[in-house]
Structures are given as C-alpha cells and as structure tokens.
C-alpha positions as protocol buffer text, in pm:
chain_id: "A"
residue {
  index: 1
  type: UNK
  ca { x: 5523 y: 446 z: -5678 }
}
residue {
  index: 2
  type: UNK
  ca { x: 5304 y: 677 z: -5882 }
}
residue {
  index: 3
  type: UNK
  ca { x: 5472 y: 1066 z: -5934 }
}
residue {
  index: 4
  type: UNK
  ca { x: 5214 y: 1358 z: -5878 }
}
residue {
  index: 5
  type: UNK
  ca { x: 5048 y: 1468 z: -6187 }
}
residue {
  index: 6
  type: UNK
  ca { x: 5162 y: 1814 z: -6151 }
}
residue {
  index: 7
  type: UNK
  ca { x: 5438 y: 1930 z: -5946 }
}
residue {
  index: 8
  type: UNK
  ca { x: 5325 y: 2246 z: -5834 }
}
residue {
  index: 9
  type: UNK
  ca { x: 5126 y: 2247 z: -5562 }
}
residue {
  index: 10
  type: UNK
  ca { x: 4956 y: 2602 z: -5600 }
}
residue {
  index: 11
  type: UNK
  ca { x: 4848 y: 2414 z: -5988 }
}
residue {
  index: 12
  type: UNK
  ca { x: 4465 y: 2251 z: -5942 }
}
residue {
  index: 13
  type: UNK
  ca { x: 4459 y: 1929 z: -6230 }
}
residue {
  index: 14
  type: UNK
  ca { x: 4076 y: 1934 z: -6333 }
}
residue {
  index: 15
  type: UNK
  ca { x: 3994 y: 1572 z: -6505 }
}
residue {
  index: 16
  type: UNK
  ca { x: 3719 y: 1704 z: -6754 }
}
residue {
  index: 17
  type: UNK
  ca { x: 3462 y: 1471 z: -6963 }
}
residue {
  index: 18
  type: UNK
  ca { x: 3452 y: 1597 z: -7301 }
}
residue {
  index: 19
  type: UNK
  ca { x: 3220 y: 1511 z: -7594 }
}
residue {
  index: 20
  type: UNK
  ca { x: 3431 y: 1345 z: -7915 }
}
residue {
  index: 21
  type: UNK
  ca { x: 3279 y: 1631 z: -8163 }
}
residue {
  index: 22
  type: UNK
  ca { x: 3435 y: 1872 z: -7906 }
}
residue {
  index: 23
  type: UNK
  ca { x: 3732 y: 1640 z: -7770 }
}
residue {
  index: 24
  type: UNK
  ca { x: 3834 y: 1614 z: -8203 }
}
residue {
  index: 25
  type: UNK
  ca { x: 3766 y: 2010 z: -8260 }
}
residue {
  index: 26
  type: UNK
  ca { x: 4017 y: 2072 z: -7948 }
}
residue {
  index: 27
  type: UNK
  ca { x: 4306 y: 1787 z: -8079 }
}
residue {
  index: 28
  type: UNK
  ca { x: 4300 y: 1970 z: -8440 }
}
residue {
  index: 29
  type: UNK
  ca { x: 4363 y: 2270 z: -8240 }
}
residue {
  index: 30
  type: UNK
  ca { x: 4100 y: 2478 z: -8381 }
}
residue {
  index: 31
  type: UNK
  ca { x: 3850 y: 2490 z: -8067 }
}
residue {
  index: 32
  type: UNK
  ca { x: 4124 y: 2679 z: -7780 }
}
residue {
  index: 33
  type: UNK
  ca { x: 3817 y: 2746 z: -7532 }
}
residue {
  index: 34
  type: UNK
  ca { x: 3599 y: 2545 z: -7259 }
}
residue {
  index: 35
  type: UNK
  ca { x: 3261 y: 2667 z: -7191 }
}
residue {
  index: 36
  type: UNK
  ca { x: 3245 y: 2505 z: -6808 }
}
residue {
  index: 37
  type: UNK
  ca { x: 3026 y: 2605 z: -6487 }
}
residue {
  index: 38
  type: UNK
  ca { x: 3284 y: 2743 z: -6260 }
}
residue {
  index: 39
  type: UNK
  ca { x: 3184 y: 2466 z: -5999 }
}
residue {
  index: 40
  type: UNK
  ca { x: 3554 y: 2389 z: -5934 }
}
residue {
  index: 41
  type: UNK
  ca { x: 3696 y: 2710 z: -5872 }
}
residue {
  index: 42
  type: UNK
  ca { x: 3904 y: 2712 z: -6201 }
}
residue {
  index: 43
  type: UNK
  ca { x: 4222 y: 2961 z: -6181 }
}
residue {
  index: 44
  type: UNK
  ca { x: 4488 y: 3083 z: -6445 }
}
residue {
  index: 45
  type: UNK
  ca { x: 4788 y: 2851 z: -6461 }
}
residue {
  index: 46
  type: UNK
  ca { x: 4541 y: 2530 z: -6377 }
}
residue {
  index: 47
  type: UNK
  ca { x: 4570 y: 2202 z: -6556 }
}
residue {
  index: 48
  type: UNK
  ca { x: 4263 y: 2049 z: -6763 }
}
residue {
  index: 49
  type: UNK
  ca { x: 4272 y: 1716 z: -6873 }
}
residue {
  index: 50
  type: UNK
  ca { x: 4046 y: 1660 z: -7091 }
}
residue {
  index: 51
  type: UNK
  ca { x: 3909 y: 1319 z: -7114 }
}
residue {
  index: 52
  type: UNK
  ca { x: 3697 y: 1201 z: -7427 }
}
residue {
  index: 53
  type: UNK
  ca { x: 3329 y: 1063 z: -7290 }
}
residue {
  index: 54
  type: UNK
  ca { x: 3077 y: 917 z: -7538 }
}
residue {
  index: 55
  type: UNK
  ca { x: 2735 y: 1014 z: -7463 }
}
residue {
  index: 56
  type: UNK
  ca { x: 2553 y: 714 z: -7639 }
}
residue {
  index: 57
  type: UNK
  ca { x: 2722 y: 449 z: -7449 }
}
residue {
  index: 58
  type: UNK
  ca { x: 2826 y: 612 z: -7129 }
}
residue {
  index: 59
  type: UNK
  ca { x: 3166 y: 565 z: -7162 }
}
residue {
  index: 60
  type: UNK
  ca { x: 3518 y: 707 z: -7117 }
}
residue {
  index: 61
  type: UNK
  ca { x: 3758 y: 613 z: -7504 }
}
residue {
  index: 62
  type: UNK
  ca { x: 4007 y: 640 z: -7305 }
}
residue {
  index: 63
  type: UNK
  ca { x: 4142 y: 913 z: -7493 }
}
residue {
  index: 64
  type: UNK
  ca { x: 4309 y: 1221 z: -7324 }
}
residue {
  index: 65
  type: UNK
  ca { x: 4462 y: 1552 z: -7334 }
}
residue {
  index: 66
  type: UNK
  ca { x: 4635 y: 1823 z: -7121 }
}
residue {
  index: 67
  type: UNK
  ca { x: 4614 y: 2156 z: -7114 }
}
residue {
  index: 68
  type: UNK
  ca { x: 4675 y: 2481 z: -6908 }
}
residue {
  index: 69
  type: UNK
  ca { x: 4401 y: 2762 z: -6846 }
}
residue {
  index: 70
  type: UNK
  ca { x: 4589 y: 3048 z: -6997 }
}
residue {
  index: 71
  type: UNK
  ca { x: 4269 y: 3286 z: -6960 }
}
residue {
  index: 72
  type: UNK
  ca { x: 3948 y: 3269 z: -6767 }
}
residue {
  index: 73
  type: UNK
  ca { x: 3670 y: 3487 z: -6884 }
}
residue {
  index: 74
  type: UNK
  ca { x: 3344 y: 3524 z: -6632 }
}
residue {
  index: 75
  type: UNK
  ca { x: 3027 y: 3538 z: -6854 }
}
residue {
  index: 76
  type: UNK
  ca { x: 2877 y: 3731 z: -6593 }
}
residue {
  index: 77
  type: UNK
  ca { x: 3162 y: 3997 z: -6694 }
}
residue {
  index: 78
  type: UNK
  ca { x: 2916 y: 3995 z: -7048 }
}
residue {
  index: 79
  type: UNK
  ca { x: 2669 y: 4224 z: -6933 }
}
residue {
  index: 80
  type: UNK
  ca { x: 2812 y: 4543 z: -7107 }
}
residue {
  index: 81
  type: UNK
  ca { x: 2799 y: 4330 z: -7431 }
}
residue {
  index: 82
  type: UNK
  ca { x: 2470 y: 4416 z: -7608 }
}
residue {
  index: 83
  type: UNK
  ca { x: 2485 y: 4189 z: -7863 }
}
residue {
  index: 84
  type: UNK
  ca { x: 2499 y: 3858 z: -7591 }
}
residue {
  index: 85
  type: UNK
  ca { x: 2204 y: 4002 z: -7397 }
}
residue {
  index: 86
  type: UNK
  ca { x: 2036 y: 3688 z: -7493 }
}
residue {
  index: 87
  type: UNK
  ca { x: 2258 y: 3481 z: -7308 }
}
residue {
  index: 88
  type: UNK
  ca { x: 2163 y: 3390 z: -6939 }
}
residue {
  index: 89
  type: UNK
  ca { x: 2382 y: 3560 z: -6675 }
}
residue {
  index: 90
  type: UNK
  ca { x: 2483 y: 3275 z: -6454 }
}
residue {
  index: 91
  type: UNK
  ca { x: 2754 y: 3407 z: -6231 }
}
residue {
  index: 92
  type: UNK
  ca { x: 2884 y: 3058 z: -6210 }
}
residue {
  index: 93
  type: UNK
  ca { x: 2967 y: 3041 z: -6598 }
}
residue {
  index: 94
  type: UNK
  ca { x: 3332 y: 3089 z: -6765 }
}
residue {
  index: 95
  type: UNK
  ca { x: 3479 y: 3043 z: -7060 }
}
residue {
  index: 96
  type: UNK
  ca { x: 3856 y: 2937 z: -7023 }
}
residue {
  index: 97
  type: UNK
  ca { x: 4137 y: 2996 z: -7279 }
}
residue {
  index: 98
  type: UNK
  ca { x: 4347 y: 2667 z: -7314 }
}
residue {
  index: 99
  type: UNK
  ca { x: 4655 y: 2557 z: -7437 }
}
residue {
  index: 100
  type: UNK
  ca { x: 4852 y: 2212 z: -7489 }
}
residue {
  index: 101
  type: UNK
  ca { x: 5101 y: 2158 z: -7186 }
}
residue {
  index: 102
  type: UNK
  ca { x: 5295 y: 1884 z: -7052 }
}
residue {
  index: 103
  type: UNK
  ca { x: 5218 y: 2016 z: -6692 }
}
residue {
  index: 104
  type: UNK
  ca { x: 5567 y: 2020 z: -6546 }
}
C-alpha cells in the first residue's frame, strides 16, 4: 500500500519538469527560486517536486527533488518597479521562493 506523499491535506504536491542546467543550479543550492505561470494555483507551505526533463530527447532522468514554497511573489505585483518595466505583466506569472524539505 503506497503512503500519501504529503500528509497534510491543506499541502498541494506540484510534480514540476525542470531543465538539467536549472535542475543542477537548484541541487548546488545556488538557484532558491522558480519562475512558473501560476496555472496551478501555487500557495505558501506547498510542495514542489522538481523532476529533471531533458529537452533534446523528451525525457524524464529520473532525477528528483523536494521542496516547499516558502514565498510566492506575483510579477504582476512588479509594476511599481521601474527598472523591470520591460518585463511583460502577465497576471498569471510568480516567482516562488523554495527550500529543500522532506514534506512531512
């Protein structure tokens, strides 16, 4: 018998496919953030997994890593940021703040 993923049920688990440039940047720790169209209704205290995807062959490694959505920043919220005019304003854009977790 399988266990749930996360035991919480207020938690959303989000399976993500990430690039290996990114998916490597995030293991060394040094990328903390997910640039992601907010078509999932991502909250604070969610769980990412983040599963490495290679573009050239269309396939999953079958690496993976979890994480929990510490922040979530709208990039709509931008718009009093002068410097990121330049940026598109989709409503539908966030960046989220991550961080390794076991999910429990």
């Amino acid at each position: 018998m399988n266990e749930p993923i996360c035991q919480d049920p207020a938690t959303t688990v989000h399976r993500l496919k990430t690039w290996p440039k990114y998916y490597k940047e995030v293991i060394a720790g040094r990328k903390t953030f997910e640039i992601r169209k907010n078509d999932r209704n991502f909250k604070k205290g969610d769980i990412v997994i983040l599963e490495e995807f290679d573009p050239e062959s269309q396939k999953y490694t079958g690496k993976t890593s979890t994480f929990r959505i510490t922040y979530l920043f709208n990039i709509y919220e931008f718009n009093s940021i002068p410097d990121l005019s330049k940026i598109e304003k989709d409503p539908e854009i966030v960046i989220l703040s991550i961080k390794p977790s076991s999910f429990k």
